[in-house]
MOPAC internal coordinates of N, CA, C and O (Angstrom, degrees):
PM7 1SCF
backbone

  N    0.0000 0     0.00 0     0.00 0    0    0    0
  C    1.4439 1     0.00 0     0.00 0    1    0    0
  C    1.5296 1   111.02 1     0.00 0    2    1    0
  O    1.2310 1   113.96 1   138.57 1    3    2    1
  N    1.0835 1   129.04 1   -41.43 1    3    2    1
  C    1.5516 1   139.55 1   173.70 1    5    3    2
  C    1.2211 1   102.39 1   -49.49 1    6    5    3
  O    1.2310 1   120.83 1   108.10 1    7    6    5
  N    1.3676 1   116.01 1   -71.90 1    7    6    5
  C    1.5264 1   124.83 1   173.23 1    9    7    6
  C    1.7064 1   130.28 1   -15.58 1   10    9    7
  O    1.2310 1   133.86 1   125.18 1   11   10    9
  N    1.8201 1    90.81 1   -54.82 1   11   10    9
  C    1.4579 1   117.08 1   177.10 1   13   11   10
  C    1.6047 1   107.53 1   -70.02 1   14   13   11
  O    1.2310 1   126.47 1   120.35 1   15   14   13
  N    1.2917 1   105.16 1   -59.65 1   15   14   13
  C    2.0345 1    99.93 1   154.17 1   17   15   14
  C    1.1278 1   123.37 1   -11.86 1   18   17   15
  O    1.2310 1   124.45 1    85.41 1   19   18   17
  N    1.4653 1   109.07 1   -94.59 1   19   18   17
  C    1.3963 1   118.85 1  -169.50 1   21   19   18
  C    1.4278 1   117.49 1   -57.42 1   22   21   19
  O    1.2310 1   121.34 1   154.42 1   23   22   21
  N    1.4101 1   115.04 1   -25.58 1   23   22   21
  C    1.4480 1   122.07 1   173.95 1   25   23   22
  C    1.5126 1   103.37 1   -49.35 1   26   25   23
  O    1.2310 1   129.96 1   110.94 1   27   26   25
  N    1.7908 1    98.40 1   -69.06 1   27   26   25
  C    2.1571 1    99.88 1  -177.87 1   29   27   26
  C    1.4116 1   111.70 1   -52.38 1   30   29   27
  O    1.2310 1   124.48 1   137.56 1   31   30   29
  N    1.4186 1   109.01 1   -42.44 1   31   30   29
  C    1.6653 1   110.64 1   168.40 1   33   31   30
  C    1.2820 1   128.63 1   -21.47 1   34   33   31
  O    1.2310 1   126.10 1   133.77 1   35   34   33
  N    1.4471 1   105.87 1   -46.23 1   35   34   33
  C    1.5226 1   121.13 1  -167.33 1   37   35   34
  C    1.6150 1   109.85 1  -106.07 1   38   37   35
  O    1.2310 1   132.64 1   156.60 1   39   38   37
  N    1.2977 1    93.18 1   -23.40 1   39   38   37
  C    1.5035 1    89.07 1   167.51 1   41   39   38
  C    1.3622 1   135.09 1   -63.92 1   42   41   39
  O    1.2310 1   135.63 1   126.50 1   43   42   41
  N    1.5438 1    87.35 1   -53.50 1   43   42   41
  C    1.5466 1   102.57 1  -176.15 1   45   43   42
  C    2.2221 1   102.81 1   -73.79 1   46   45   43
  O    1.2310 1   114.91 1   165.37 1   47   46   45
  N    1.1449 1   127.25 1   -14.63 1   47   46   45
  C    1.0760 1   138.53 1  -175.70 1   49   47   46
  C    1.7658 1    99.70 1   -77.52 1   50   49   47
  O    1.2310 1   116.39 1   138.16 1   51   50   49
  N    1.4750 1   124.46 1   -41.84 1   51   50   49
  C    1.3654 1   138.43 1   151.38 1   53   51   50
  C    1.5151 1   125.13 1   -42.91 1   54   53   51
  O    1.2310 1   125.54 1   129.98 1   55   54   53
  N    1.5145 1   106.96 1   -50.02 1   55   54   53
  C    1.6206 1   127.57 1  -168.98 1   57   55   54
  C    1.7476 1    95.25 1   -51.48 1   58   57   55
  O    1.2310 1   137.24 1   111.08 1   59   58   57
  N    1.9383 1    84.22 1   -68.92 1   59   58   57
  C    1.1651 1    91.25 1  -174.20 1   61   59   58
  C    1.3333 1   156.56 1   -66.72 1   62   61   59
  O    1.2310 1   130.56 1   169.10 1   63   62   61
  N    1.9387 1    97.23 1   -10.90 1   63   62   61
  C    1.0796 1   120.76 1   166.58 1   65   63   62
  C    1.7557 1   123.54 1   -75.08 1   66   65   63
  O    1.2310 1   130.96 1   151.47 1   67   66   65
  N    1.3932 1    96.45 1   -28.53 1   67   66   65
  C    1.7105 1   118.39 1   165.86 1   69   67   66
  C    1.4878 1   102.05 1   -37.83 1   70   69   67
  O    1.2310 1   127.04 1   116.78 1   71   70   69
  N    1.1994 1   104.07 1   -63.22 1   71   70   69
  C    1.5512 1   140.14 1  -155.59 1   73   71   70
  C    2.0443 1   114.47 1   -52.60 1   74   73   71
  O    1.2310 1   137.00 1   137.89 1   75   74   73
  N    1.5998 1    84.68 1   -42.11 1   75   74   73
  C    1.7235 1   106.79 1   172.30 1   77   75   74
  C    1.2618 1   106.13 1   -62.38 1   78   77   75
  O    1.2310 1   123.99 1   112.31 1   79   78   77
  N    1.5868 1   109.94 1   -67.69 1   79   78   77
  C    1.2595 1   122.10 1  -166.41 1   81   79   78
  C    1.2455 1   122.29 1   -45.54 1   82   81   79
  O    1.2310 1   120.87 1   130.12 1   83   82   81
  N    1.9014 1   115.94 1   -49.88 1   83   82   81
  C    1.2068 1   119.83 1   167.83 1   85   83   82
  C    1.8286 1   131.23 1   -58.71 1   86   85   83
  O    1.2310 1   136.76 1   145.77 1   87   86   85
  N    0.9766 1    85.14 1   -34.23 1   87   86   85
  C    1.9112 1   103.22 1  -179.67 1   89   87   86
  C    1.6194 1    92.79 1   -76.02 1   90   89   87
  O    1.2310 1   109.13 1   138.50 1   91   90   89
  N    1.4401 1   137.97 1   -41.50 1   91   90   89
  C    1.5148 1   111.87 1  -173.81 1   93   91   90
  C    1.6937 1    98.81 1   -83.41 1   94   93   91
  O    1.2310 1   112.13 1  -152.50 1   95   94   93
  N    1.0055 1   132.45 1    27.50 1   95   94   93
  C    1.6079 1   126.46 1  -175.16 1   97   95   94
  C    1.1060 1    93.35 1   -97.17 1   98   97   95
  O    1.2310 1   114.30 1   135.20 1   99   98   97
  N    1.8934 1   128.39 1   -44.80 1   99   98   97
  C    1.2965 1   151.56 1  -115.58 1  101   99   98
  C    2.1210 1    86.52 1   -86.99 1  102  101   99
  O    1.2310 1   125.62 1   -79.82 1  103  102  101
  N    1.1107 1   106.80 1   100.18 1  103  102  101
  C    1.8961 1    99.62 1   161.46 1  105  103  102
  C    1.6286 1   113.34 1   -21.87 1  106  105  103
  O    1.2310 1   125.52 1   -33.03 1  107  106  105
  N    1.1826 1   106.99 1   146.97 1  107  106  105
  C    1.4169 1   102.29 1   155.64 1  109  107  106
  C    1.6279 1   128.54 1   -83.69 1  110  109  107
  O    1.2310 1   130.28 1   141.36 1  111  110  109
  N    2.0926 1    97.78 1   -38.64 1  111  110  109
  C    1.5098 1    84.19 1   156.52 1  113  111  110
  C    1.7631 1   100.87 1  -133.80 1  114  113  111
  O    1.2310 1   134.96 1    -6.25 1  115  114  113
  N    1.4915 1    88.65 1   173.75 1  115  114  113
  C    1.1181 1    99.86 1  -171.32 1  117  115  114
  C    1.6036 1   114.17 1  -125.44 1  118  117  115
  O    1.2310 1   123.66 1   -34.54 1  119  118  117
  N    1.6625 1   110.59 1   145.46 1  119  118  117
  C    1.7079 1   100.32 1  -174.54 1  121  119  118
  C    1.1479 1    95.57 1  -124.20 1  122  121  119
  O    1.2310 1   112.01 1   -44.75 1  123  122  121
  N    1.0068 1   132.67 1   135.25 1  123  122  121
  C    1.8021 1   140.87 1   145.08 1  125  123  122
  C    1.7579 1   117.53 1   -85.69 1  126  125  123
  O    1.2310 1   130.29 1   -78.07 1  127  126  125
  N    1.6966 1    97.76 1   101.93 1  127  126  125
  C    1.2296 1    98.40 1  -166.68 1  129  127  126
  C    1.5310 1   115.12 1  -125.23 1  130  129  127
  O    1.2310 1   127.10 1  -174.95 1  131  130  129
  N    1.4892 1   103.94 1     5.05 1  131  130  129
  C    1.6631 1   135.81 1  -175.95 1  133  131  130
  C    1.5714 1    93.12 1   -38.37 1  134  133  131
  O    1.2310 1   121.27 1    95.20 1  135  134  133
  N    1.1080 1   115.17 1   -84.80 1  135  134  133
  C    1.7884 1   117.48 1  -168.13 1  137  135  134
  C    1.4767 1   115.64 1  -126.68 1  138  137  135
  O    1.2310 1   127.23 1   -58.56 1  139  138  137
  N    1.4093 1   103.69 1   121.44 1  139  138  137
  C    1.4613 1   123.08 1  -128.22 1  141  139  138
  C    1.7079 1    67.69 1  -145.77 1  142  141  139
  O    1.2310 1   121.34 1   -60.06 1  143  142  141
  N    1.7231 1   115.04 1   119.94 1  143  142  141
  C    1.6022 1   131.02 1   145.37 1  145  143  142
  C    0.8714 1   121.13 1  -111.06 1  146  145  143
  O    1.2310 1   120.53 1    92.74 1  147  146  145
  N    1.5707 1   116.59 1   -87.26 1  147  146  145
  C    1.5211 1   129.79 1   179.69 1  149  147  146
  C    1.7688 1   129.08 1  -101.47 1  150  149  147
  O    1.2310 1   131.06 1  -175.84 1  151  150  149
  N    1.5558 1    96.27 1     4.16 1  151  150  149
  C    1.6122 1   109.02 1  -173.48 1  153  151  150
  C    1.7121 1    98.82 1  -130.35 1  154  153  151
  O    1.2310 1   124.91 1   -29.55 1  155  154  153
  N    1.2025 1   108.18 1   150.45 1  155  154  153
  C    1.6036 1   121.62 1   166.67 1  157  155  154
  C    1.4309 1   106.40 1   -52.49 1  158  157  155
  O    1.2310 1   123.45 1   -24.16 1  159  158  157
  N    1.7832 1   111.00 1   155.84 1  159  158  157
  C    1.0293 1   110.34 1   154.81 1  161  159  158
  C    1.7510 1   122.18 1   -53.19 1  162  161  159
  O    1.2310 1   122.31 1   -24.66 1  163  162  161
  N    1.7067 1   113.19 1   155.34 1  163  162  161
  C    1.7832 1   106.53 1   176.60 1  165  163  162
  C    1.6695 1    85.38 1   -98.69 1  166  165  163
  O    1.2310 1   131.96 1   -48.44 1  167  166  165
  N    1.4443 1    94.52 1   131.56 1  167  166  165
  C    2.0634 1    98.69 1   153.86 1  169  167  166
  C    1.9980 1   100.53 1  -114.75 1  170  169  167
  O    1.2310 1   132.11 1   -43.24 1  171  170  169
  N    0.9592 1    94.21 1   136.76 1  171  170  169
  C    1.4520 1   115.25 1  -171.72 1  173  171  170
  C    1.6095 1   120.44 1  -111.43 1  174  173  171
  O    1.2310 1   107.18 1   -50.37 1  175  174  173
  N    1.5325 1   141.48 1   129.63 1  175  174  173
  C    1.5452 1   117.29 1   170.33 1  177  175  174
  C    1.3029 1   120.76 1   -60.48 1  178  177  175
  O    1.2310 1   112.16 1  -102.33 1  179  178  177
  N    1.3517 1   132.38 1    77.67 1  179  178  177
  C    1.2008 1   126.83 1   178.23 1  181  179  178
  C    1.5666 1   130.97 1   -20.17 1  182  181  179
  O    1.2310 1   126.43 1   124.97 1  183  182  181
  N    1.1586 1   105.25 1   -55.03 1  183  182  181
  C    1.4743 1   128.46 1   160.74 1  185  183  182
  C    1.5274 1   128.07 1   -36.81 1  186  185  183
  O    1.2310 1   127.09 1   113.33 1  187  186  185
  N    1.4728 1   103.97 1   -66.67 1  187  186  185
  C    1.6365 1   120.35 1   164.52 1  189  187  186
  C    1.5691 1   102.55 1   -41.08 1  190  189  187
  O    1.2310 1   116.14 1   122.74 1  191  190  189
  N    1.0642 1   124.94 1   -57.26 1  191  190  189
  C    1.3313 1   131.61 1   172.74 1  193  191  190
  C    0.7728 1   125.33 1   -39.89 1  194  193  191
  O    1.2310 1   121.91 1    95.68 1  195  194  193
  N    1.7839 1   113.95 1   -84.32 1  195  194  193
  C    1.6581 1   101.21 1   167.89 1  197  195  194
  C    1.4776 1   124.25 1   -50.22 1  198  197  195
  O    1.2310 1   119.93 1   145.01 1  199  198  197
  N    1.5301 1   117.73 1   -34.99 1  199  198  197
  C    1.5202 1   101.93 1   176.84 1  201  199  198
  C    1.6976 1   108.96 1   -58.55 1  202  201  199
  O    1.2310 1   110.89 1   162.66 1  203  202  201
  N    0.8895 1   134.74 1   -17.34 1  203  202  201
  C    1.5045 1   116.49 1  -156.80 1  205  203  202
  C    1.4640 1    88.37 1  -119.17 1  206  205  203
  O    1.2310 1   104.74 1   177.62 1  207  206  205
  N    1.6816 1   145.81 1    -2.38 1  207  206  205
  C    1.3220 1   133.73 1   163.06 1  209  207  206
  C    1.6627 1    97.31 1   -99.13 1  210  209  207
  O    1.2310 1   116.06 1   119.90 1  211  210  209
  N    0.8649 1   125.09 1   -60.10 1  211  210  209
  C    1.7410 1   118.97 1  -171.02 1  213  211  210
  C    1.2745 1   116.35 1   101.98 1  214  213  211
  O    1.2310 1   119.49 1   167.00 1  215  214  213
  N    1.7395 1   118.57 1   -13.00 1  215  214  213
  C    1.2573 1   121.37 1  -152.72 1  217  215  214
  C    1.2175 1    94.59 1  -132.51 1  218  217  215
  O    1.2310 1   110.21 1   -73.86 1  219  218  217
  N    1.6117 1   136.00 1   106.14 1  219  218  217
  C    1.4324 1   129.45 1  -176.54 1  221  219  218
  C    1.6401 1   100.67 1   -86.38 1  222  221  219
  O    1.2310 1   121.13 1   177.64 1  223  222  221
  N    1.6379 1   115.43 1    -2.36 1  223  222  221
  C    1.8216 1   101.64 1   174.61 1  225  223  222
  C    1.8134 1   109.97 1   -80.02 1  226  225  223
  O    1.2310 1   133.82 1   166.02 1  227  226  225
  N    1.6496 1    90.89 1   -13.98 1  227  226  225
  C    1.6005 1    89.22 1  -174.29 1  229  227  226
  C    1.9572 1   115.74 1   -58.08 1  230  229  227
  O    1.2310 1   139.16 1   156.49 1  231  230  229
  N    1.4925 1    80.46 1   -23.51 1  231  230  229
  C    1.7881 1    82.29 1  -175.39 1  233  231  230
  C    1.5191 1    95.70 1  -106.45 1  234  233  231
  O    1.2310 1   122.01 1   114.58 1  235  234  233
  N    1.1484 1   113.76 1   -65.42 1  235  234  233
  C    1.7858 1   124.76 1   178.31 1  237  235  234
  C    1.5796 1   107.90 1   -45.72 1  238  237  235
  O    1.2310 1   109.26 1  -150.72 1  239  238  237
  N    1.0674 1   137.73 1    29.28 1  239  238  237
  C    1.5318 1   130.58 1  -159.31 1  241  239  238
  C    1.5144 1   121.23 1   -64.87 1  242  241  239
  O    1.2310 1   133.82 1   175.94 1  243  242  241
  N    1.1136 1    90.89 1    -4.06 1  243  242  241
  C    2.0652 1    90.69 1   173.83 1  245  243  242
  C    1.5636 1   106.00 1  -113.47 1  246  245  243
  O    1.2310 1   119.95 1   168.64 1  247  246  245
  N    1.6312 1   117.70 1   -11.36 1  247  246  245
  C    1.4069 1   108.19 1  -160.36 1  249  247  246
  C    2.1014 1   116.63 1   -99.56 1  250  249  247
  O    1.2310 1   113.20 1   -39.47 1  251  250  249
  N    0.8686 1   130.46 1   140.53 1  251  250  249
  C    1.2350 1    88.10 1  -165.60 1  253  251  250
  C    1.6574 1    94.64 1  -103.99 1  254  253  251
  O    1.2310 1   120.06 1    20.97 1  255  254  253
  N    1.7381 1   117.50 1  -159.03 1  255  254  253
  C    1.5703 1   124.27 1  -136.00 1  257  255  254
  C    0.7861 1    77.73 1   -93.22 1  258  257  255
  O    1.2310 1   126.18 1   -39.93 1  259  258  257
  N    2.1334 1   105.73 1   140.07 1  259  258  257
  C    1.2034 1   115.29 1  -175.21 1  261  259  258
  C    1.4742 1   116.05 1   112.56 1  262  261  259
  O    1.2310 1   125.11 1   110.08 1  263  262  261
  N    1.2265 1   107.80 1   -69.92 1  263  262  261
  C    1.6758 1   114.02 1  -162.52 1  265  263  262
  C    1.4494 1   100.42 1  -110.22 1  266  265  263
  O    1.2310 1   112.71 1  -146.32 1  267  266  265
  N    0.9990 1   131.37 1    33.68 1  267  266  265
  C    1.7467 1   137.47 1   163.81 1  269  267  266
  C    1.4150 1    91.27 1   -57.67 1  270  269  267
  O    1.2310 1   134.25 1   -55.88 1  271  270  269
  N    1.4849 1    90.04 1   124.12 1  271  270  269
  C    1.9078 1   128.55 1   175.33 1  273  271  270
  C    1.4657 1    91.11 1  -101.06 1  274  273  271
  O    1.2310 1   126.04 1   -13.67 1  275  274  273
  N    1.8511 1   105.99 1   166.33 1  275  274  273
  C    1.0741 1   149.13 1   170.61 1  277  275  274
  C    1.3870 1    77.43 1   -69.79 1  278  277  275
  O    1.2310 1   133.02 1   -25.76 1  279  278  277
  N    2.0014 1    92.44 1   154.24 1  279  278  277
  C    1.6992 1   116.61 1  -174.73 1  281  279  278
  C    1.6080 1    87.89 1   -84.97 1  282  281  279
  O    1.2310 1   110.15 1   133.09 1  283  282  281
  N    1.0247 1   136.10 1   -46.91 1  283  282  281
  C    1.5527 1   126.48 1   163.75 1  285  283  282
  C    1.5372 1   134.94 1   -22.77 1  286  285  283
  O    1.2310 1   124.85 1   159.27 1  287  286  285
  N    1.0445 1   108.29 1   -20.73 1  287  286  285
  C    1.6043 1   119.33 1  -160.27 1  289  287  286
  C    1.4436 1    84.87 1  -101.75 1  290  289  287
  O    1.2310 1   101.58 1   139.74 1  291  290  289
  N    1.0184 1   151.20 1   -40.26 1  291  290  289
  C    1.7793 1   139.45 1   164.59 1  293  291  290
  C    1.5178 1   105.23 1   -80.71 1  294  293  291
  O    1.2310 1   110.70 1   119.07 1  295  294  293
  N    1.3593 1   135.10 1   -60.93 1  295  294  293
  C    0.8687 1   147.84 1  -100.90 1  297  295  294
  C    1.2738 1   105.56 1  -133.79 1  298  297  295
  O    1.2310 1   113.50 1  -126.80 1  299  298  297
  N    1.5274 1   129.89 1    53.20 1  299  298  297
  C    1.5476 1   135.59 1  -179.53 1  301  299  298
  C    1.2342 1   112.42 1   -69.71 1  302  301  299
  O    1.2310 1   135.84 1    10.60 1  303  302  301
  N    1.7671 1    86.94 1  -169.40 1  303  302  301
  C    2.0944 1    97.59 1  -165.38 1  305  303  302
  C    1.1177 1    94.71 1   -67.24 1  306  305  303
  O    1.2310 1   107.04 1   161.78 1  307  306  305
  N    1.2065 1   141.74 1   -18.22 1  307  306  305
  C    1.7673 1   128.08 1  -164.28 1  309  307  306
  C    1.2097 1    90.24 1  -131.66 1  310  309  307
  O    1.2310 1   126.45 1   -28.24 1  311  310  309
  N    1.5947 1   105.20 1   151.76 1  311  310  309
  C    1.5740 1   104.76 1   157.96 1  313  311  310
  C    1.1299 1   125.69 1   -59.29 1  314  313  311
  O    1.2310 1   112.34 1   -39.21 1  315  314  313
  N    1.4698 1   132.06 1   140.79 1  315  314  313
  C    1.5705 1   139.39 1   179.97 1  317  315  314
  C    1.3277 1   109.13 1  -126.64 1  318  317  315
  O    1.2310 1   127.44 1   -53.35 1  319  318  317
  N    1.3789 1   103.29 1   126.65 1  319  318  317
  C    1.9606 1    92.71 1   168.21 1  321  319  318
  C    1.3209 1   116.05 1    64.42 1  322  321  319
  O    1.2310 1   115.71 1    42.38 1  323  322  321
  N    1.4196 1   125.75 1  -137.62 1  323  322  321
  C    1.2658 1   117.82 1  -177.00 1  325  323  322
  C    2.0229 1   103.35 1  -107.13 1  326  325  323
  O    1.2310 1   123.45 1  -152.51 1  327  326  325
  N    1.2087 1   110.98 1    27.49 1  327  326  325
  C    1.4371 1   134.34 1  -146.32 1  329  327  326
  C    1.8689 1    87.62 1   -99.99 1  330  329  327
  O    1.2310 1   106.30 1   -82.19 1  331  330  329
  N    0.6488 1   143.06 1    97.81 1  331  330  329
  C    1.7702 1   141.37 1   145.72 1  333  331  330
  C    0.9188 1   112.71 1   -16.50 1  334  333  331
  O    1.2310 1   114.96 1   -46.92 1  335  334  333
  N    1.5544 1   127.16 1   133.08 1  335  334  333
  C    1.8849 1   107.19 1   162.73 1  337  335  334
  C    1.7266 1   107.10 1   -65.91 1  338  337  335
  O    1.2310 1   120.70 1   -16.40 1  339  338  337
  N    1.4071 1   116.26 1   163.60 1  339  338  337
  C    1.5185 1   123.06 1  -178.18 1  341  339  338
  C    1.5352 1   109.54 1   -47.61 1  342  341  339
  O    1.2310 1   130.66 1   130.55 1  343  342  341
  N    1.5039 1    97.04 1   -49.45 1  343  342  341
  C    1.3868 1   111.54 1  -165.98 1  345  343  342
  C    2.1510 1   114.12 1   -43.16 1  346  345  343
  O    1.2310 1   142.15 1   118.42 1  347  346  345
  N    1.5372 1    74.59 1   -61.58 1  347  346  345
  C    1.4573 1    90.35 1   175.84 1  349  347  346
  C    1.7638 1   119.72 1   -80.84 1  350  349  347
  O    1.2310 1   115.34 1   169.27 1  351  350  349
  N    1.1853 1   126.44 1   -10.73 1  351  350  349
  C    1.3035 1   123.96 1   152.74 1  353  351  350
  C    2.0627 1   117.22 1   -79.58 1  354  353  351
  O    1.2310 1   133.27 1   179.17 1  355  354  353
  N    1.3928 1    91.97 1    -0.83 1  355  354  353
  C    1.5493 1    71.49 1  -171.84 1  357  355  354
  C    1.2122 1    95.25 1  -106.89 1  358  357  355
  O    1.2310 1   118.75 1   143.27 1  359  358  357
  N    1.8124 1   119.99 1   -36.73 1  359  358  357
  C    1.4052 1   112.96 1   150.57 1  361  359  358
  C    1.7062 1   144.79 1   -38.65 1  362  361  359
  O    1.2310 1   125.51 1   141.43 1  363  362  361
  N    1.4330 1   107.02 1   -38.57 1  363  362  361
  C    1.2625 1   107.88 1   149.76 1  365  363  362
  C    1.6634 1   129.56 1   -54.35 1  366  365  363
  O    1.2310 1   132.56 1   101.19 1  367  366  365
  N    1.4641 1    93.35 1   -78.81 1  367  366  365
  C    1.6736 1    87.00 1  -178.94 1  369  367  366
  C    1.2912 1   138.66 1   -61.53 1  370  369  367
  O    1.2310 1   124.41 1   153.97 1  371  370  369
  N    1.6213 1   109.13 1   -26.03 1  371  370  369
  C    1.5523 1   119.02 1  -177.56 1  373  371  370
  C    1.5728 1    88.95 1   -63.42 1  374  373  371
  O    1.2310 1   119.65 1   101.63 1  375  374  373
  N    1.2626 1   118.27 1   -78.37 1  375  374  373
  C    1.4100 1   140.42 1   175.27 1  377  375  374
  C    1.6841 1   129.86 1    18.69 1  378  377  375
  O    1.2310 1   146.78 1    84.01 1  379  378  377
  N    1.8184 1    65.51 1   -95.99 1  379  378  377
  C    1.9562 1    93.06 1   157.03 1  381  379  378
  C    1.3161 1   121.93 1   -54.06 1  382  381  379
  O    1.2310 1   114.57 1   140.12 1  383  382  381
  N    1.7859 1   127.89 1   -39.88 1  383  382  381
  C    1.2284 1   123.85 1  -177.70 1  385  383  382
  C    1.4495 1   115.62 1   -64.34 1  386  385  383
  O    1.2310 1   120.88 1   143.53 1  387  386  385
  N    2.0222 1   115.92 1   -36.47 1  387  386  385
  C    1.0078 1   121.19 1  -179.94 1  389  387  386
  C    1.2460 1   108.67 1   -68.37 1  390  389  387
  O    1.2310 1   114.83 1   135.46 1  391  390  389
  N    1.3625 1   127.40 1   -44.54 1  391  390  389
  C    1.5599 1   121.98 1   173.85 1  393  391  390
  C    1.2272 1   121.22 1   -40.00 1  394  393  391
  O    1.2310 1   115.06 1   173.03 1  395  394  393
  N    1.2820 1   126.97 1    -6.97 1  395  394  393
  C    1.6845 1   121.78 1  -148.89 1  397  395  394
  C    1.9438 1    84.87 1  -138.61 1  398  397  395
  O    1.2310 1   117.47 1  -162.71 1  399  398  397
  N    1.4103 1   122.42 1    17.29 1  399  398  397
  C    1.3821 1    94.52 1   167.03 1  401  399  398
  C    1.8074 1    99.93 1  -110.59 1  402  401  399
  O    1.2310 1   136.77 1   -25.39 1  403  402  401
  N    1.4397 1    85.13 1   154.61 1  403  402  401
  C    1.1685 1   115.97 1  -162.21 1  405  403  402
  C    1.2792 1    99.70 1   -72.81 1  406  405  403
  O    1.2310 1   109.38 1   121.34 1  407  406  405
  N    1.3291 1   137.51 1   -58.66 1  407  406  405
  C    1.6829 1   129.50 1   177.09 1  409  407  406
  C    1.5226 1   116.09 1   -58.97 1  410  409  407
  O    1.2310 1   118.35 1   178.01 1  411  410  409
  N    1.4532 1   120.74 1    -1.99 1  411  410  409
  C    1.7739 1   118.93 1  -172.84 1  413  411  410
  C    1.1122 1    97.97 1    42.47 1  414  413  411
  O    1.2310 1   110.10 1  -102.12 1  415  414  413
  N    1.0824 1   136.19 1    77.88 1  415  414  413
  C    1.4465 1   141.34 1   132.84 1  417  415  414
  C    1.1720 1   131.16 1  -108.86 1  418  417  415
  O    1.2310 1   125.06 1   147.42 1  419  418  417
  N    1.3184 1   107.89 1   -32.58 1  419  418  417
  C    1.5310 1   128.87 1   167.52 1  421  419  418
  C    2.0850 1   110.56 1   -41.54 1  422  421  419
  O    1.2310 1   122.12 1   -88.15 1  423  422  421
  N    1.0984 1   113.55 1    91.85 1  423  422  421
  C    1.8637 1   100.90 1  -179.77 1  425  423  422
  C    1.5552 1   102.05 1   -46.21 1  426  425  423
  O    1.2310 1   131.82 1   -34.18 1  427  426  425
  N    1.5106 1    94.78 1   145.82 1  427  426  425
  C    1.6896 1   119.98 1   162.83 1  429  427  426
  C    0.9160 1   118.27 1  -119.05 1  430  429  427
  O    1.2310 1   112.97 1   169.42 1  431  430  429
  N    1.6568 1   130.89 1   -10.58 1  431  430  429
  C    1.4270 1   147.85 1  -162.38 1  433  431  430
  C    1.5841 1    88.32 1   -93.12 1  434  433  431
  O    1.2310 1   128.18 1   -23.37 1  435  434  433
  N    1.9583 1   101.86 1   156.63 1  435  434  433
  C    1.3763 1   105.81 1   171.55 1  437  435  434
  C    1.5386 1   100.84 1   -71.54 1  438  437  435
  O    1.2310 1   104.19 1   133.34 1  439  438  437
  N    1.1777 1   146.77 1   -46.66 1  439  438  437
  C    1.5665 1   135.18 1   160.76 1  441  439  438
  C    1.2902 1   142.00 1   -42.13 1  442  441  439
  O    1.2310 1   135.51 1   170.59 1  443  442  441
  N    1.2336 1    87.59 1    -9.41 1  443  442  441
  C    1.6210 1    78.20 1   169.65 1  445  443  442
  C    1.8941 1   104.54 1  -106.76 1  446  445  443
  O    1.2310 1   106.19 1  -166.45 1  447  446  445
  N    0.8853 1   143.26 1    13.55 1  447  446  445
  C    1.2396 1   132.99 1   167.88 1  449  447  446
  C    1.8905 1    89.73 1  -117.49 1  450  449  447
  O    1.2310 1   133.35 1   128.89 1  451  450  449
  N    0.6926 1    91.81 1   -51.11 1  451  450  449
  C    1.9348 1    82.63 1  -171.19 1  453  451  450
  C    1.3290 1   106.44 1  -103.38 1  454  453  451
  O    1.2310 1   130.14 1   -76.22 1  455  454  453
  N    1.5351 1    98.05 1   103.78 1  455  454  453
  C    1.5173 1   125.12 1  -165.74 1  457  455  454
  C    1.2732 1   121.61 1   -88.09 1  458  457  455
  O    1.2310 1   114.27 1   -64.27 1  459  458  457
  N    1.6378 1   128.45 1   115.73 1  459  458  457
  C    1.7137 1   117.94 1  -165.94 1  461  459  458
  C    1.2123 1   103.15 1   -49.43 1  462  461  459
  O    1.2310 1   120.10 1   180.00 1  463  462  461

């Protein structure tokens, strides 16, 4: 039983150390500037974000912990494959997530993420 202890001991002492490492990599902000027509690039607090989701698969959803790519690297000007174009994946998810906060502060408008 000790054995089995110190085993989780060290695990979870690993997990969590994983856990540091990845979160100080994390930008503070972040711009999505890949495909750019008729609206500005969006720069975003990266940070605010992850602090207030917790879950970098919620946005990163194909990449796993650690090696979270730019939404670009799946996610071109056109749809590809089973790949969304950016446009419309960033409209979806940013979108919808902002729709669903509870203080409405979050922008839903094309102005408030892509700033003159």
């Amino acid at each position: 039983m000790r054995k089995f202890a110190m085993l989780m001991a060290v695990v979870m002492v690993a997990v969590f150390s994983a856990s540091v490492i990845v979160a100080a990599d994390a930008p503070m902000k972040a711009t999505v500037k890949d495909v750019q027509k008729s609206k500005s690039a969006v720069t975003f607090d990266h940070k605010a974000h992850s602090d207030r989701i917790k879950n970098c698969a919620e946005c990163h959803h194909k990449d796993a912990a650690g090696k979270e790519q730019k939404c670009f690297a799946c996610h071109k000007a056109e749809k590809k494959g089973d790949a969304v174009s950016l446009k419309d994946a960033m409209h979806t998810k940013c979108k919808d997530c902002h729709a669903k906060d509870a203080t409405k502060k979050a922008p839903t408008k094309c102005d408030g993420c892509h700033k003159k």
